[in-house]
C-alpha positions as CSV (number, residue, x, y, z in Angstrom):
1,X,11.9,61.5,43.4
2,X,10.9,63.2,46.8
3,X,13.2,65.1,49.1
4,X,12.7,64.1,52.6
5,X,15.4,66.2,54.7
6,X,14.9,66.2,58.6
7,X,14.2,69.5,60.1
8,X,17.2,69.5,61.6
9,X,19.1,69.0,58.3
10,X,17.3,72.0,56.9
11,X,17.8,74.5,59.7
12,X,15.1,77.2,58.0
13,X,11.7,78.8,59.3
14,X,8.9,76.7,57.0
15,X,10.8,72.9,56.7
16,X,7.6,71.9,54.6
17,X,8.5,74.4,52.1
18,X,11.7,72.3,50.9
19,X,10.3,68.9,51.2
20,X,8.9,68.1,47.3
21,X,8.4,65.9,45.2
22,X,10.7,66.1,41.5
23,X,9.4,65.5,38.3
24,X,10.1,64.9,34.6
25,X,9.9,69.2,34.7
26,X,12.9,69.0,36.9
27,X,15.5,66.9,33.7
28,X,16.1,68.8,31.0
29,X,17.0,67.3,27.9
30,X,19.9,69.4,26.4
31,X,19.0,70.1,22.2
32,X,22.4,71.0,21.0
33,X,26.1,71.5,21.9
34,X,28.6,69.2,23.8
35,X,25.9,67.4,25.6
36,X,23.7,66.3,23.2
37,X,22.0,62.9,23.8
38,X,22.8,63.6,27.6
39,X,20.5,64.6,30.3
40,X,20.8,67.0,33.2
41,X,19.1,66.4,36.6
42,X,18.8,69.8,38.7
43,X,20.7,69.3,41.3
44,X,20.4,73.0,42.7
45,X,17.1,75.0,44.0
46,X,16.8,78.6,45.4
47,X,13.3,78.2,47.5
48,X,12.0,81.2,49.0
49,X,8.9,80.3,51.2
50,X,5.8,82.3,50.1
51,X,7.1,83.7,47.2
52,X,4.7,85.0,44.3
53,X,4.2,87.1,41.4
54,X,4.0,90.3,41.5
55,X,5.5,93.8,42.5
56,X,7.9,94.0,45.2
57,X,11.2,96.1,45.6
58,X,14.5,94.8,44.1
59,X,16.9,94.2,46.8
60,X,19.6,97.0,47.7
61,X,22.5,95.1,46.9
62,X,21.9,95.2,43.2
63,X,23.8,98.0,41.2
64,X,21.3,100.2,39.9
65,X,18.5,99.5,42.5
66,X,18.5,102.1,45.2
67,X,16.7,105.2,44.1
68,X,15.6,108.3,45.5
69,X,12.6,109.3,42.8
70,X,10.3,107.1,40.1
71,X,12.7,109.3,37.8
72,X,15.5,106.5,38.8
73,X,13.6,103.5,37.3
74,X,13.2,103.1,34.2
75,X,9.7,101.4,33.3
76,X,9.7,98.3,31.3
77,X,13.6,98.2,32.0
78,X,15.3,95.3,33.7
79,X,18.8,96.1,35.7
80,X,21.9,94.0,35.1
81,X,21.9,90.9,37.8
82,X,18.5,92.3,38.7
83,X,15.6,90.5,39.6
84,X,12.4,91.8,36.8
85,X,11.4,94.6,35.0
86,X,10.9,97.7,36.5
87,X,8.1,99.4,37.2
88,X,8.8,102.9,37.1
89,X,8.0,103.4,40.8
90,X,10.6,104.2,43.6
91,X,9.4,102.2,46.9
92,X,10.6,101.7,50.5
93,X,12.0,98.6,51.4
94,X,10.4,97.1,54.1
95,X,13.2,96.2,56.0
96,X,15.8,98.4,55.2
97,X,16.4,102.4,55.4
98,X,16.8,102.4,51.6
99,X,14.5,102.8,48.8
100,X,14.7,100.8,46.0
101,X,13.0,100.7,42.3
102,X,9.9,98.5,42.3
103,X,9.7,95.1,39.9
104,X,7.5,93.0,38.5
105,X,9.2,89.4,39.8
106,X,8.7,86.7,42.1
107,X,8.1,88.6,45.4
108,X,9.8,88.7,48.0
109,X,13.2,88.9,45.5
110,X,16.0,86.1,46.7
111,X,18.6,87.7,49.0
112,X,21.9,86.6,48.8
113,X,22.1,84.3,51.5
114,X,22.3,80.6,50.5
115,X,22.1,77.2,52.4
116,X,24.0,74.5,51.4
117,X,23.1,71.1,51.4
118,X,25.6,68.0,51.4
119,X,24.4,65.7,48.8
């Protein structure tokens, strides 16, 4: 299966980023429970365009997150909702006034903003 929305449809900076192709990776075959002998097909993806591993700062709007010394993040911890693990720095944002624990994650984190597609 391929998506193949117009970049009009899309409406975000990097249209090439959401055009892929699916795979058996993307069904999941459920092992127990209600739905057993059932199949899911994902019919939901957060995309961030140039998003990698490694260590970034968590986003502000996460409870725990804003900080104001390394003595505020907890290495090896995660936060609740958050993100990763901590890395037991405190770190600018690069955007923002605020500073924030450092994670290990997929960098940059998702904000909260969300586009939604008709299907």
């Amino acid at each position: 299966m391929k998506t193949s929305f117009t970049d009009a449809e899309l409406g975000v900076p990097n249209p090439e980023f959401y055009r892929r192709v699916w795979d058996s990776v993307d069904i999941a075959a459920p092992s127990v429970g209600e739905e057993s002998g059932g199949f899911f097909i994902l019919t939901n993806v957060l995309i961030t365009a140039n998003q990698t591993r490694g260590s970034c700062p968590e986003d502000e709007t996460i409870e725990g997150a804003v900080c104001t010394s390394d003595k505020n993040c907890l290495k090896g911890r995660p936060l609740k909702l958050g993100h990763g693990i901590m890395t037991g720095k405190c770190v600018l944002q690069t955007h923002s006034p605020y500073k924030t624990c450092e994670i290990e994650a997929w960098c940059p984190v998702e904000k909260k903003h969300v586009k939604h597609f008709p299907l």
